[in-house]
N, C-alpha and C positions, 0 to 999 in steps of 0.2 A: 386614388379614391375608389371604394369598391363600389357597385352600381347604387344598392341600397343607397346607400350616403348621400350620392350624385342624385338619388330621386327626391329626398328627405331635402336637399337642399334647394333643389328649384322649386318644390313643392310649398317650401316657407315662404321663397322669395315670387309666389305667386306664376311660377313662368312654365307648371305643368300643362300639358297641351289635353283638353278635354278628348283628342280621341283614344291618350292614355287610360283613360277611364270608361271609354263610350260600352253604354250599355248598361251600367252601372247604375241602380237607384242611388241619388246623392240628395236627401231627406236635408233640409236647412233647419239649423237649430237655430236656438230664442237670439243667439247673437251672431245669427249670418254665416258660421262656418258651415262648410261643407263637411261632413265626418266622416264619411266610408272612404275617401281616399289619405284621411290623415290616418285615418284605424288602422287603413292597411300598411302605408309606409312604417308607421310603428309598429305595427307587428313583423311584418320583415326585418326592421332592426334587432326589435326582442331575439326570433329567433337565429339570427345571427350570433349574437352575443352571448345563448345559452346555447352555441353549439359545445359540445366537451373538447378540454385542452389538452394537446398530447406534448411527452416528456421527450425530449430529443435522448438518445442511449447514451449511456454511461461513454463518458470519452475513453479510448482503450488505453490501456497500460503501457507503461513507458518497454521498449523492447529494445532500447538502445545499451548500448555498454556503458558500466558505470564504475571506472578504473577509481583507486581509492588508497590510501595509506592512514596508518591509524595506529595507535599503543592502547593495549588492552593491560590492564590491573584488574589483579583477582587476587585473592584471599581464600581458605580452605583449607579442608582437617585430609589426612591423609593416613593411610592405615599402609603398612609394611607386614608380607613376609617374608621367609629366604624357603627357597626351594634346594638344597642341596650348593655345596661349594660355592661359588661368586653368585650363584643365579640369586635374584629377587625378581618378584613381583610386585607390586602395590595398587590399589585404588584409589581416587582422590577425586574431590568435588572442587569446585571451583563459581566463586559469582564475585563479579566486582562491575568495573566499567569500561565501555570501548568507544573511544571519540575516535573521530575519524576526519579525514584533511584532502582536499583535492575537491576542484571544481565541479566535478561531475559523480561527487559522493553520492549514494542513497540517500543520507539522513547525517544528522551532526553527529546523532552520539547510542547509542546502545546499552541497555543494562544487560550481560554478559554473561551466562553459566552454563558449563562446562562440567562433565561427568567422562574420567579419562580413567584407563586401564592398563599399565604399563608393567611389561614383560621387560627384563634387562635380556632375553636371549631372541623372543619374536617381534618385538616390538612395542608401540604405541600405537592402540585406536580409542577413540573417544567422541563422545557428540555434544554438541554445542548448540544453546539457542540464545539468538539477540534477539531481544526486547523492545520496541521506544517506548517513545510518552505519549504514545495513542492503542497502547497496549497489543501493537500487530507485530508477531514474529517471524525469524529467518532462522531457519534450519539448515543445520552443519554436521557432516561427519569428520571425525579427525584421523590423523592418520601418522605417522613418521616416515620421514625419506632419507636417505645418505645422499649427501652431496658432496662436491669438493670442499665445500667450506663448512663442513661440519654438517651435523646431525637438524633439519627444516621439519615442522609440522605443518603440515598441507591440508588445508580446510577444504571440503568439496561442497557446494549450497546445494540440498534436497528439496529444496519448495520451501514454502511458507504463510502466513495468511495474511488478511486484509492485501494492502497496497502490493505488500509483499510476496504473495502469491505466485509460483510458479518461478521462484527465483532458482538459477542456474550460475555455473561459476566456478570460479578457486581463489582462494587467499593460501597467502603460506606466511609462517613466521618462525623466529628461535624463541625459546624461553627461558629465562636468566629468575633463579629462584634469589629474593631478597630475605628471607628469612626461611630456616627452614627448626622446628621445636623436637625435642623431644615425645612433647603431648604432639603432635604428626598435624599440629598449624605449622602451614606454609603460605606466603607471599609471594606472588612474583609478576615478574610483569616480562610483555611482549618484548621483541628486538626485532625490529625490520618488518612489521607487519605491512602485508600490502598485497591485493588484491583486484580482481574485477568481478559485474554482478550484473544480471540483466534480470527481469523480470517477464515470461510469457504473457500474452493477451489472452485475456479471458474475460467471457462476459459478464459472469457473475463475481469477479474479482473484484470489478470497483469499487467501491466504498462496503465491504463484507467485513462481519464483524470479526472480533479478534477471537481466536480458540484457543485450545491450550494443544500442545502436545502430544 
């Protein structure tokens, strides 16, 4: 009980000690109260209770590892040309979905797209942004590696906003095209996606609205 209260209460229940007061003109009103030490306990409570409230800080961002497996489907038009003999190049856009699976996921699921530039002699790089349904993004560069088991694109996380902010990392995955057109629509979906992701602390991070790109 903080003092005020503690004086407010003995004060009701009659048990203030008048050298609490001594000195004090205590003027009796038409129905026997004392007023200047009730005035005053009320006003110590008033001012008590108009002191201003302050906001405890944003709680900090999660900075733990957030290991994660997931199949990404996408859809997308794709333009081809040939640079001389076997070479090709192509550009090609991509947006579909990315759910994602493991205990310690970021989020369940992702709206997914992808803007990819592919050399058949120097490679694949491309960048990727996921999406949720609170409209905060995670930013990806992409990239191609040779491995023993064939040809992995390796996602690197460059930051991102809201929640997401200051996210760090790698995923990698293969990609198996299900439909590939003439008109240069193509289909295809991940094989073996899987990853981890952490998020930096930042103060202005916590609840910061979403941007674009």
């Amino acid at each position: 009980m903080t003092l005020s209260a503690a004086l407010l209460s003995r004060f009701l229940h009659g048990t203030v000690s008048d050298r609490s007061f001594r000195g004090a003109a205590r003027p009796l009103g038409k129905d026997g109260w004392q007023r200047a030490p009730l005035l005053l306990v009320v006003l110590m409570v008033a001012g008590i209770g108009a002191a201003p409230s302050t906001q405890a800080d944003p709680a900090p961002k999660d900075s733990e590892w957030h290991e994660f497996s997931g199949t990404w489907t996408a859809t997308g038009s794709r333009q081809v040309i040939g640079l001389g003999d076997d070479r090709r190049a192509s550009i090609a856009d991509y947006s579909g979905s990315l759910m994602l699976y493991g205990t310690s996921r970021p989020a369940l699921g992702f709206r997914a797209e992808a803007v990819v530039l592919n050399d058949s002699t120097t490679g694949l790089i491309g960048r990727a942004v996921w999406t949720d349904n609170t409209n905060n993004h995670v930013y990806s560069e992409l990239r191609d590696e040779t491995t023993p088991t064939g040809n992995r694109i390796v996602g690197t996380f460059v930051g991102g906003s809201g929640r997401y902010e200051g996210a760090t990392g790698t995923y990698e995955f293969s990609w198996r095209f299900l439909l590939e057109a003439e008109d240069g629509t193509v289909q295809g979906q991940s094989v073996g996606l899987s990853g981890k992701v952490r998020f930096a602390p930042t103060q202005s991070g916590a609840g910061a609205g979403a941007s674009e790109p």
